[in-house]
C-alpha distance (Angstrom), angle and dihedral (degrees) to the residues before:
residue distance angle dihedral
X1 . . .
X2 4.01 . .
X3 3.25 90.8 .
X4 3.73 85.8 54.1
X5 3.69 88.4 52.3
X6 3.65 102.0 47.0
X7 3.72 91.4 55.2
X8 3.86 96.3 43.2
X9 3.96 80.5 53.0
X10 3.66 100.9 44.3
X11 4.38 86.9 44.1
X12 3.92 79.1 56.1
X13 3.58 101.5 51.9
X14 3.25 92.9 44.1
X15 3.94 102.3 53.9
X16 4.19 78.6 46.0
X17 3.79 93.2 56.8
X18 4.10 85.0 44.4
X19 3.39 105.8 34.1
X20 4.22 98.5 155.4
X21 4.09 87.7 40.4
X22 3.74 92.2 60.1
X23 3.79 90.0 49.9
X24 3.99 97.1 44.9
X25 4.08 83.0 48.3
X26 3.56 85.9 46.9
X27 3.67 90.5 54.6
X28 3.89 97.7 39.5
X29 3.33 92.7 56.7
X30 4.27 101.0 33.6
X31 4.00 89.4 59.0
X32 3.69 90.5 41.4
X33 3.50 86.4 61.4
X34 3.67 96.4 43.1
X35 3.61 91.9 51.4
X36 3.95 94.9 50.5
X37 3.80 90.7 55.6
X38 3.38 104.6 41.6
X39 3.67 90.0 48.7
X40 3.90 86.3 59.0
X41 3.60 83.9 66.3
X42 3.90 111.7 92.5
X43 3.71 99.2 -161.6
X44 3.54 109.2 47.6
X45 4.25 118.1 99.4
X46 3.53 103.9 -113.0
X47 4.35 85.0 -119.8
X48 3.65 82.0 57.5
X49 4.08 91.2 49.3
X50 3.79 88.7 48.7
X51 3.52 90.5 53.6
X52 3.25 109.9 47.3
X53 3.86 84.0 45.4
X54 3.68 86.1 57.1
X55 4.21 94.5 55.6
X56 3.50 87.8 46.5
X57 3.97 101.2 66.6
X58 3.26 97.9 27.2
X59 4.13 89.2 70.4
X60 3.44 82.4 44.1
X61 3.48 91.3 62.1
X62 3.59 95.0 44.3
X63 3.28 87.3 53.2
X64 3.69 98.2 50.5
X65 3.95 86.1 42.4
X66 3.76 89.8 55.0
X67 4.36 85.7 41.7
X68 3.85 89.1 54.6
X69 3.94 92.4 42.5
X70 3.67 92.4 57.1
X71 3.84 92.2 41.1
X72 3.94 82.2 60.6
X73 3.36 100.9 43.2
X74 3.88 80.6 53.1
X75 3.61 96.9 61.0
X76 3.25 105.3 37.9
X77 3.75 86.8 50.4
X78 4.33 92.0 47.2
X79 3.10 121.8 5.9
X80 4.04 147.8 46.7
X81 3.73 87.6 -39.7
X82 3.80 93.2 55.7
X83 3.54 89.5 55.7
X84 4.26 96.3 40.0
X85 4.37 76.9 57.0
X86 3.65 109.4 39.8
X87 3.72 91.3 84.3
X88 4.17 85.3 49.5
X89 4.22 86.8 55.8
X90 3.21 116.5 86.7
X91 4.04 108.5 -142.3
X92 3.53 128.9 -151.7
X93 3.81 112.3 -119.2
């Protein structure tokens, strides 16, 4: 289960350091997919095909947008980024 852990963590750190990367991959791969099954289709149009492949990764990428916004939002709020900013906040004394 460590193991488990270190990789989750290292996955995580390393979609933080490349945040737009992830999402492009993301992309690649999400209207890949989309095109491979709706080409198994046989009566689609192929501008239909396109399309729908289209719809499909982009949610994806909102989705991984909204993933890698809450990932930040995470760090800065815990984490080595909270501590990088605390000097930045001004606190209330």
């Amino acid at each position: 289960m460590a193991d488990a852990k270190t990789k989750v963590e290292s996955i995580r750190e390393w979609v933080v350091e490349h945040k737009l990367r992830a999402v492009g991959c993301l992309w690649l791969s999400g209207i890949t997919g989309s095109f491979a099954y709706n080409w198994s289709k046989p009566n689609m149009k192929p501008s239909v095909k396109i399309i729908h492949a289209r719809l499909h990764a982009q949610a994806l990428t909102l989705a991984a947008l909204a993933g890698a916004a809450l990932v930040e939002y995470y760090d800065h709020n815990s984490g080595a980024k909270a501590d990088r900013y605390a000097e930045l906040v001004p606190h209330k004394d």
